[in-house]
C-alpha positions in Angstrom: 22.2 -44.1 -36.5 25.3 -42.2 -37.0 23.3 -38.6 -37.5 21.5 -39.8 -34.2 24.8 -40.1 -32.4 26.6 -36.9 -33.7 23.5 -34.9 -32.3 24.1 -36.3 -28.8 27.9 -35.3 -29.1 29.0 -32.4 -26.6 30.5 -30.8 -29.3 27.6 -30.3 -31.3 25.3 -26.9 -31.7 22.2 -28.8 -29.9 25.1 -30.2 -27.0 26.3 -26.6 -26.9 22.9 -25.0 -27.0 22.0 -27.2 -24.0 24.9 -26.2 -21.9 24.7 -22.8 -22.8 20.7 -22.5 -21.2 22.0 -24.3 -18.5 24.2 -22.3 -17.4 22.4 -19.4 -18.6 19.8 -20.2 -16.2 22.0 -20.2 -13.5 23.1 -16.7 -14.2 19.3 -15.4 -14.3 18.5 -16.9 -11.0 21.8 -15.0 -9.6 20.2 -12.0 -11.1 16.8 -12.2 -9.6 18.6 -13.1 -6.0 20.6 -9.8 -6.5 17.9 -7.7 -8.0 16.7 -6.6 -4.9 13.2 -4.8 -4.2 13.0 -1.2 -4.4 13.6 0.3 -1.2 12.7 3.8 0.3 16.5 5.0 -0.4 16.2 4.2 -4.0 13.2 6.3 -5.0 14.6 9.3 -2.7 17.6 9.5 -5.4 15.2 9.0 -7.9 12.5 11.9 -6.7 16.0 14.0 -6.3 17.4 13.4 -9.7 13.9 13.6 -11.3 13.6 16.9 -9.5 16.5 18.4 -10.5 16.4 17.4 -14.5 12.5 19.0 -14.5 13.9 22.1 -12.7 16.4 22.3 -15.7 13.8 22.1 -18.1 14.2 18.9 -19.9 10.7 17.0 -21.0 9.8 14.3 -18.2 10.1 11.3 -21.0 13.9 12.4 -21.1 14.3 12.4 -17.8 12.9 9.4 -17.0 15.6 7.8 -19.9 18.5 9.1 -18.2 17.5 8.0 -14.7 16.6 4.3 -16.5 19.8 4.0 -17.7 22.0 5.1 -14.5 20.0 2.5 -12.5 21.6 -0.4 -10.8 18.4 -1.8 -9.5 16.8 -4.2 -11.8 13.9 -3.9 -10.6 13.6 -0.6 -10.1 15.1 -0.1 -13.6 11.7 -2.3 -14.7 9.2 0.2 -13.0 10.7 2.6 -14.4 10.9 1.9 -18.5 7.2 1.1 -17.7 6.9 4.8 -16.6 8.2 5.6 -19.7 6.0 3.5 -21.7 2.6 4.4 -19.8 3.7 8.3 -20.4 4.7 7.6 -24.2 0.7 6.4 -24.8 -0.4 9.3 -23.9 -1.1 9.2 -20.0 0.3 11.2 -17.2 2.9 10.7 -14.8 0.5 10.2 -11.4 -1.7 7.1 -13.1 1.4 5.6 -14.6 3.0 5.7 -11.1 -0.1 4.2 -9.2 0.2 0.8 -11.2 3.0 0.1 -8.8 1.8 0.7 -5.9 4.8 -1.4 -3.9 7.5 1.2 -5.5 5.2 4.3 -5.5 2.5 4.4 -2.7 -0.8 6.6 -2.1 1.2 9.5 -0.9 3.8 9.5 -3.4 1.1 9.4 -6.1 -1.5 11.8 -4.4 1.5 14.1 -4.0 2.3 13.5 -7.8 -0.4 14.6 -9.0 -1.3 17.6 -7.1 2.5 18.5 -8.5 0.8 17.4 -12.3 -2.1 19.5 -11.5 -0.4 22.8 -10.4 2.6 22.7 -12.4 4.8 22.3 -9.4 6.2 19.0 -9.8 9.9 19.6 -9.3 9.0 21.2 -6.2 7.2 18.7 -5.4 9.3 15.5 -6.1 12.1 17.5 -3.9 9.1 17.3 -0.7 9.2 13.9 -1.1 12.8 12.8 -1.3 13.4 15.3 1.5 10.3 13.3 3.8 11.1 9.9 2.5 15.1 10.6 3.6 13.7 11.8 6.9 11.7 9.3 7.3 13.6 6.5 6.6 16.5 7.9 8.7 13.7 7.8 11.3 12.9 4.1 10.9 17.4 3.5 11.0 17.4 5.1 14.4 14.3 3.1 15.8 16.0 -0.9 14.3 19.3 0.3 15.5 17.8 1.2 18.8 15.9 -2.2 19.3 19.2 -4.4 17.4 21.2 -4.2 20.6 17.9 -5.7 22.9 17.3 -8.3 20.3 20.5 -9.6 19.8 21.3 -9.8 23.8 18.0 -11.5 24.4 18.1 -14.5 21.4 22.0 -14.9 22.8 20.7 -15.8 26.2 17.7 -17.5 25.2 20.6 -20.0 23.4 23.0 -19.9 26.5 19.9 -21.2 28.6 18.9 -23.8 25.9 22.5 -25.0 26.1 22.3 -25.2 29.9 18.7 -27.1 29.9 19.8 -29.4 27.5 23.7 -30.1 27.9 24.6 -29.0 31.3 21.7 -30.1 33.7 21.5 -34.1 32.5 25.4 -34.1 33.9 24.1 -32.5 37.4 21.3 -35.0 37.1 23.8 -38.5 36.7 25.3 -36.7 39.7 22.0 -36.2 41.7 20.7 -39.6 40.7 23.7 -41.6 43.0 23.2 -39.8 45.8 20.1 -41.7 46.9 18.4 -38.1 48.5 15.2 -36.4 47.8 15.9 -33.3 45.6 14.9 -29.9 46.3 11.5 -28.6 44.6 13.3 -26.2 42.6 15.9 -28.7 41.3 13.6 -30.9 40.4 11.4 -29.1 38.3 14.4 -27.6 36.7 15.5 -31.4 35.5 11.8 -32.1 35.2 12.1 -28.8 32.3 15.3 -30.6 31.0 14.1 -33.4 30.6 11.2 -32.3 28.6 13.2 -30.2 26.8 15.1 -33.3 25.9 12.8 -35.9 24.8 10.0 -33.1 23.3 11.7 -30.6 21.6 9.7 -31.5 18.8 6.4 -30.3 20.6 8.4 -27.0 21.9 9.3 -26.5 17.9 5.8 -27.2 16.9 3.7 -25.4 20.0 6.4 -22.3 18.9 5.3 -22.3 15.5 1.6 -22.5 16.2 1.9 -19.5 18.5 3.8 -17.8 15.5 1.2 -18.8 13.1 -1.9 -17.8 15.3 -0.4 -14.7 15.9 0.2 -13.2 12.5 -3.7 -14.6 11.7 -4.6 -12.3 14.6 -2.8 -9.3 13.7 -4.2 -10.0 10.1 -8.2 -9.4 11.5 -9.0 -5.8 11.6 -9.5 -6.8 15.6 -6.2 -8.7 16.4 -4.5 -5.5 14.4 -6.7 -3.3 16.6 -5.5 -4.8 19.9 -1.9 -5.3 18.9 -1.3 -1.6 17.9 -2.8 -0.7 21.3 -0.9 -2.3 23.0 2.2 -1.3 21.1 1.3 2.0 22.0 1.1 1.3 25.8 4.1 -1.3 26.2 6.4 0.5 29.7 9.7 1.0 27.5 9.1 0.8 23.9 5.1 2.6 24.1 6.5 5.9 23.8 9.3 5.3 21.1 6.4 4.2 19.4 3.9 7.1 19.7 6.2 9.7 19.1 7.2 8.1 16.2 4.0 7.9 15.2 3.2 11.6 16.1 6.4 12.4 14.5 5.3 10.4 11.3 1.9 11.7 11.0 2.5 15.9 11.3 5.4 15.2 8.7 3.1 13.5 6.5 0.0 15.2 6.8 1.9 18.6 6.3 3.6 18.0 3.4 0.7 16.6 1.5 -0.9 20.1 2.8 2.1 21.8 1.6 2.2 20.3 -1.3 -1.7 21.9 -2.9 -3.3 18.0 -1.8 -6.9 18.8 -0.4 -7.4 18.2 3.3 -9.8 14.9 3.4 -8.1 13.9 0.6 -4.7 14.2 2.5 -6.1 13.2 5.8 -7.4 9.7 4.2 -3.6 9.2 2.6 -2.0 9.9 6.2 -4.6 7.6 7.9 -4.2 4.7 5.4 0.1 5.0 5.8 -0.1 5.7 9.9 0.8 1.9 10.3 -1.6 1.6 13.3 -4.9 1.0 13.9 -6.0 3.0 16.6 -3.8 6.2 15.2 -5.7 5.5 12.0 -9.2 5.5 13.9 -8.4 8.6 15.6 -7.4 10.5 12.2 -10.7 8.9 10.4 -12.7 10.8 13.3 -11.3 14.4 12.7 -11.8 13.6 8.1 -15.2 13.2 9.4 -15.0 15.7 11.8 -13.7 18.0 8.6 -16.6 16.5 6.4 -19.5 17.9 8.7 -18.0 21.5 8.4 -16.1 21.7 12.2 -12.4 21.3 13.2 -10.1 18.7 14.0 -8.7 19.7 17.0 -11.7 17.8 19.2 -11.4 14.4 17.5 -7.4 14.5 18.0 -8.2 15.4 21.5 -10.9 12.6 22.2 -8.5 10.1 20.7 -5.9 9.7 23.3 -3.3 9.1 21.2 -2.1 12.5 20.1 -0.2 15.1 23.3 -1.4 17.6 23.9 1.4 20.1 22.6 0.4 18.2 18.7 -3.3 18.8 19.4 -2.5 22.9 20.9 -0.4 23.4 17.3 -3.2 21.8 15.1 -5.5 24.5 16.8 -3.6 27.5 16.2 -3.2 26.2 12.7 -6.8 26.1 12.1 -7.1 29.3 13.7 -4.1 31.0 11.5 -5.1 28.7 8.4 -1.5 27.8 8.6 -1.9 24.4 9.5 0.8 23.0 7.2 3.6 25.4 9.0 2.7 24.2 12.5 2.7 20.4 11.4 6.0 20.7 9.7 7.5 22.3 13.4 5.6 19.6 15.0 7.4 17.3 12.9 10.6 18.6 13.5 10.2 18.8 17.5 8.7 14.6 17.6 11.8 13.6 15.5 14.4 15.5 17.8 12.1 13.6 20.4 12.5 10.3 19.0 16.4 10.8 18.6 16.6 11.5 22.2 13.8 8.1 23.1 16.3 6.4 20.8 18.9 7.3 22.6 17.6 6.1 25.7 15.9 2.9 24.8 19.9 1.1 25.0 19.8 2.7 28.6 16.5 1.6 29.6 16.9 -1.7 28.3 19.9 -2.6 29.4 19.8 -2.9 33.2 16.2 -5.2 32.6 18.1 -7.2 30.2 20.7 -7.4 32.7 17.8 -8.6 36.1 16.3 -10.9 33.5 19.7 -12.8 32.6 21.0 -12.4 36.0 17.4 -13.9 37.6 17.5 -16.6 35.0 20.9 -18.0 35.2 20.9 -17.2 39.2 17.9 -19.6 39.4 19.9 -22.5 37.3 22.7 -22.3 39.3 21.0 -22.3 42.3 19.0 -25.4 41.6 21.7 -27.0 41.2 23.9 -26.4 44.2 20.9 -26.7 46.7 20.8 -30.6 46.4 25.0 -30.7 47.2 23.9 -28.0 50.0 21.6 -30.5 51.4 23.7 -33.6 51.3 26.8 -31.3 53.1 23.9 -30.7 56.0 22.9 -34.8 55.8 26.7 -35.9 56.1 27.1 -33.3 59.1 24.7 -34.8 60.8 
């Protein structure tokens, strides 16, 4: 009995051992909430560094060390000794890479290996942090553009909320003791509040539904179809959208191009990372266009999704065989396009943000001083 108590003492190894997994545990779950996925930024400094130690001449193994050990990122850190590993057992740097295909995706590894292939590798790891930067200082301008808009709209979603659900039931008590037929307006605005009310719960659920419903139809190669379309068409944000996309897919396709990766080859990489649907149906048409021997100036064209300036440099490319050059000044034009669309989303947006809130409260406050507009007309009379 007494060797069974002393084992249940807190001062004992087992006691300690229990309190020390216990709170060990803790500390790994803080770790795996701060270990944070890989993003674009990260392997840009990685493709720089890793550049920059090949292009001093030190064996890839060794670089790949002293970029491990420098890392912050957990995770990261991870993919990375498994680099090592996969290289140390005899394989290559492109395979190794394409067993994490949510760090390293079909671009990076295409672009890899064409590096691999024609001893070009530090030259080619500098292509891709210098895209991935531009890129993702692309997709920065865009959020911040469409931040302002979101946050404006969700604060007067709530301020109306708050009005439907705490100000209009103290108008009603009001309405209810003066013994006069509302207006048609005020009362299907308390008819709203009320149902607002008592059914929130159905408003939460029939929300949800949508929610769910929609991301099934966006998952269907159809729904996905339709959605990008539209995208793509939308008054304000359609352009932003396809020169972004424009933008995205001359930088893309002419760095792969640039970088020794074969033309269908390179084409299927850009189609597969365009993000859209009908973008990537258009650039499907002009690999087969490619395939069957002619140009793919006539599929851009047929496409309707591409301008007409893209298409005109794509042609001369062809013509001049340098396709890659033309793409990477098509590139840089659609990005300084973008900057300037990003620019004037705010200003677009703004004064419909402004009608929308001013129609929606207007219409609130209207409702509810017509019914004390009526009574002043009954008592004059």
């Amino acid at each position: 009995m007494a060797t069974t108590n002393t084992k249940g003492r807190a001062g004992t190894p087992a006691a300690k051992s229990k309190s020390k997994g216990g709170s060990g545990g803790f500390v790994e779950f803080l770790k795996r909430l701060n270990a944070a996925a890989v993003s674009i930024q990260d392997v840009a400094i990685f493709s720089r560094q890793f550049s920059t130690m090949i292009n001093a001449g030190l064996p890839v193994l060794q670089c790949l060390s002293i970029i491990a050990e420098q890392q912050v990122n957990a995770t990261f850190k991870k993919v990375i000794n498994g680099l090592k590993d996969d290289i140390g057992s005899g394989g290559n740097l492109s395979d190794a890479m394409a067993k994490h295909p949510k760090v390293f995706n079909e671009l990076y590894v295409n672009m890899v290996r064409s590096g691999e292939l024609g001893g070009v590798l530090d030259v080619i790891l500098e292509r891709l942090s210098v895209y991935m930067e531009k890129a993702e200082a692309l997709r920065r301008k865009i959020k911040s553009a469409m931040m302002y808009p979101t946050i404006v709209l969700s604060v007067a979603v709530l301020v109306v909320c708050f009005l439907m659900v705490k100000v209009i039931p103290t108008f009603q008590e009001t309405f209810s003791s003066f013994g006069h037929e509302l207006p048609p307006l005020t009362q299907g605005l308390i008819n709203v509040s009320n149902f607002m009310q008592h059914y929130w719960y159905f408003m939460g659920a029939g929300a949800f539904l949508v929610y769910v419903g929609f991301n099934l139809f966006v998952k269907t190669p159809k729904g996905r179809y339709i959605v990008d379309g539209i995208l793509l068409n939308l008054p304000v944000v359609g352009p932003l959208q396809r020169k972004s996309a424009v933008a995205k897919f001359a930088r893309t396709l002419g760095t792969l191009l640039k970088s020794g990766v074969p033309i269908l080859e390179a084409l299927e990489t850009v189609a597969k990372t365009s993000g859209n649907k009908r973008i990537e149906e258009v650039i499907d048409g002009a690999r087969v266009s490619i395939r069957e021997g002619q140009g793919m100036t006539e599929p851009l064209k047929k496409g309707g999704v591409f301008p007409p300036m893209l298409i005109q440099m794509v042609s001369v490319g062809e013509e001049t065989g340098k396709i890659d050059d033309m793409l990477g000044r098509a590139a840089v034009f659609y990005e300084e396009e973008v900057d300037v669309a990003v620019e004037g989303l705010s200003s677009a947006m703004e004064p419909l943000i402004i009608v929308f809130l001013g129609v929606t409260i207007g219409t609130i406050v209207v409702a509810m001083f017509m019914p004390m507009f009526d009574l002043g007309n009954v008592v004059s009379e």
